[in-house]
C-alpha positions in Angstrom: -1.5 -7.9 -26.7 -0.4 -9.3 -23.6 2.2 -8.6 -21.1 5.2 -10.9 -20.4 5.8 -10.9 -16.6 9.4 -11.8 -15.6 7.8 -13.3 -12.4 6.4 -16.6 -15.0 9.7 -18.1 -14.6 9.9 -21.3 -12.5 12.8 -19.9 -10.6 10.8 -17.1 -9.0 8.2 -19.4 -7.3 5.9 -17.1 -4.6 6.9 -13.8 -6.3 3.0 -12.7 -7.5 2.5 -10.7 -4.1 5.3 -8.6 -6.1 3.6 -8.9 -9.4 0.5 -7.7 -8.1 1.7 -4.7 -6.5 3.5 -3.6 -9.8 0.8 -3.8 -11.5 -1.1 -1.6 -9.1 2.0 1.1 -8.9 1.8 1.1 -12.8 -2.0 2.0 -12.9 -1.7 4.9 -10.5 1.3 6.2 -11.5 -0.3 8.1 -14.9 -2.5 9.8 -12.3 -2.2 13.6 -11.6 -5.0 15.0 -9.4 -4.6 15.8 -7.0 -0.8 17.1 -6.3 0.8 15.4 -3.4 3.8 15.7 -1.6 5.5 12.8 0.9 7.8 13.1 3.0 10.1 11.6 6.2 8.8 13.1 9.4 11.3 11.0 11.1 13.5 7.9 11.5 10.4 5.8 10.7 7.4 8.0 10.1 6.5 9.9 7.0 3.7 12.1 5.6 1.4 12.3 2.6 0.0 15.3 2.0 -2.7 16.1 -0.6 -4.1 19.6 -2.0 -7.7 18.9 -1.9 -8.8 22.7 -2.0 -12.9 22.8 -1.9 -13.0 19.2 -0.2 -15.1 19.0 3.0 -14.2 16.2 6.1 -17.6 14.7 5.0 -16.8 14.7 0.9 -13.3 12.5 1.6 -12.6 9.3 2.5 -9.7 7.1 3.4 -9.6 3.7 3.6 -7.0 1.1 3.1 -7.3 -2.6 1.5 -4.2 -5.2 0.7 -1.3 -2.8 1.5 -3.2 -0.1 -0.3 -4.1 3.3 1.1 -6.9 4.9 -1.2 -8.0 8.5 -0.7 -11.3 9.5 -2.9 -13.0 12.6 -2.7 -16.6 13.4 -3.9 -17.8 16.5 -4.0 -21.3 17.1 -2.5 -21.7 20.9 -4.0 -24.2 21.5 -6.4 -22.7 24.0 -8.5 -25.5 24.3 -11.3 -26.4 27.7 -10.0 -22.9 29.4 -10.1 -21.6 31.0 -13.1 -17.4 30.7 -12.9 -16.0 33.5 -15.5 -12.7 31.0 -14.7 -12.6 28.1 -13.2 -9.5 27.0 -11.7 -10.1 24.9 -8.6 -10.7 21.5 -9.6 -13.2 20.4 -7.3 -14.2 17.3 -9.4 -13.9 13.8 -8.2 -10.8 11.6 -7.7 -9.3 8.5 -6.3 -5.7 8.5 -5.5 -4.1 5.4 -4.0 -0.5 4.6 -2.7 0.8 1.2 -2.4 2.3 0.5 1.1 5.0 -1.7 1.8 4.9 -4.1 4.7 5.1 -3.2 8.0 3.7 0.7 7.4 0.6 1.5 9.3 -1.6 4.8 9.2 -1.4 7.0 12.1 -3.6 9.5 11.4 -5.5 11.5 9.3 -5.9 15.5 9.1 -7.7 18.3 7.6 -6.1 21.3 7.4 -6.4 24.4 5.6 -7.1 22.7 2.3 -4.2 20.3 2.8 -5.1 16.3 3.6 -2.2 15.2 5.8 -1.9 11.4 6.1 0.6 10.5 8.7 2.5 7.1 8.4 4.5 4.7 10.7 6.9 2.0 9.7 6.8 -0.9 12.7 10.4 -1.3 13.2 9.9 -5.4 14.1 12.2 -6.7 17.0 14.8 -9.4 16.2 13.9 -12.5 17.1 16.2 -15.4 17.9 15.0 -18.6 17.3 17.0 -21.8 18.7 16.4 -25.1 17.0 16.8 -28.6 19.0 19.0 -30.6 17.7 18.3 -34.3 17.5 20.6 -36.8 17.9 20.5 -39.9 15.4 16.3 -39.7 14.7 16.5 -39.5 10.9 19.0 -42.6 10.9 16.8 -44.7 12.9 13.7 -44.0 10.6 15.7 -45.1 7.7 17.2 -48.0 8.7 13.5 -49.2 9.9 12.4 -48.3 6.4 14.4 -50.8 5.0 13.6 -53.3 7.1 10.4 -53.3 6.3 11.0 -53.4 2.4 12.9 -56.7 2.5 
């Protein structure tokens, strides 16, 4: 079956930047390892922050590609030898990305006692004012010329 997009309508012309990153949201959003938290470190800088318990430095990566930051860890441990009785720390692969708007640039990246912290900035652009030179009577002149050389 395939999906209607709302952005197919001839009124929203340029709008599949937008489609795109939908799509994208809606494909990581069903994922659920591992837990993170964000959150606003101030006026224009916030935080991810991943549990990646049993993760080295060397076993995660962070990378970002078209407005998307994408965390993955690999474990290197051979665990073939061990004999878990329970096992409840995932220490199994992932990939967990995060669609960032424009304008939002990584900081920074930290281990820390089994926590990833990802710090984030939002560039806060300056206005800009833009004058425009008005000219006086050069569209006239061109038509009028156009004419003239019709006839």
């Amino acid at each position: 079956m395939s999906r209607v997009s709302m952005f197919n309508s001839p009124l929203m012309l340029g709008f599949d930047h937008f489609e795109r990153v939908l799509d994208r949201v809606s494909k990581t959003a069903a994922e659920g390892y591992p837990p993170y938290n964000i959150e606003q470190t101030g006026e224009n800088a916030l935080r991810i922050t991943l549990a990646v318990a049993g993760f080295s430095m060397e076993d995660l990566s962070v990378a970002i590609e078209d407005n998307q930051l994408t965390v993955r860890g690999r474990s290197a441990e051979d665990d073939s030898e061990r004999v878990f009785l329970h096992r409840g720390i995932a220490a199994r692969q992932f990939q967990r990305s995060f669609v960032l708007a424009e304008g939002i640039e990584v900081t920074g990246a930290a281990l820390d006692n089994g926590l990833l912290h990802i710090d984030l900035s939002r560039r806060v652009p300056e206005p800009e004012v833009k004058t425009i030179e008005i000219k006086v009577g050069g569209a006239r002149k061109s038509v009028r010329k156009a004419t003239i050389d019709a006839e």
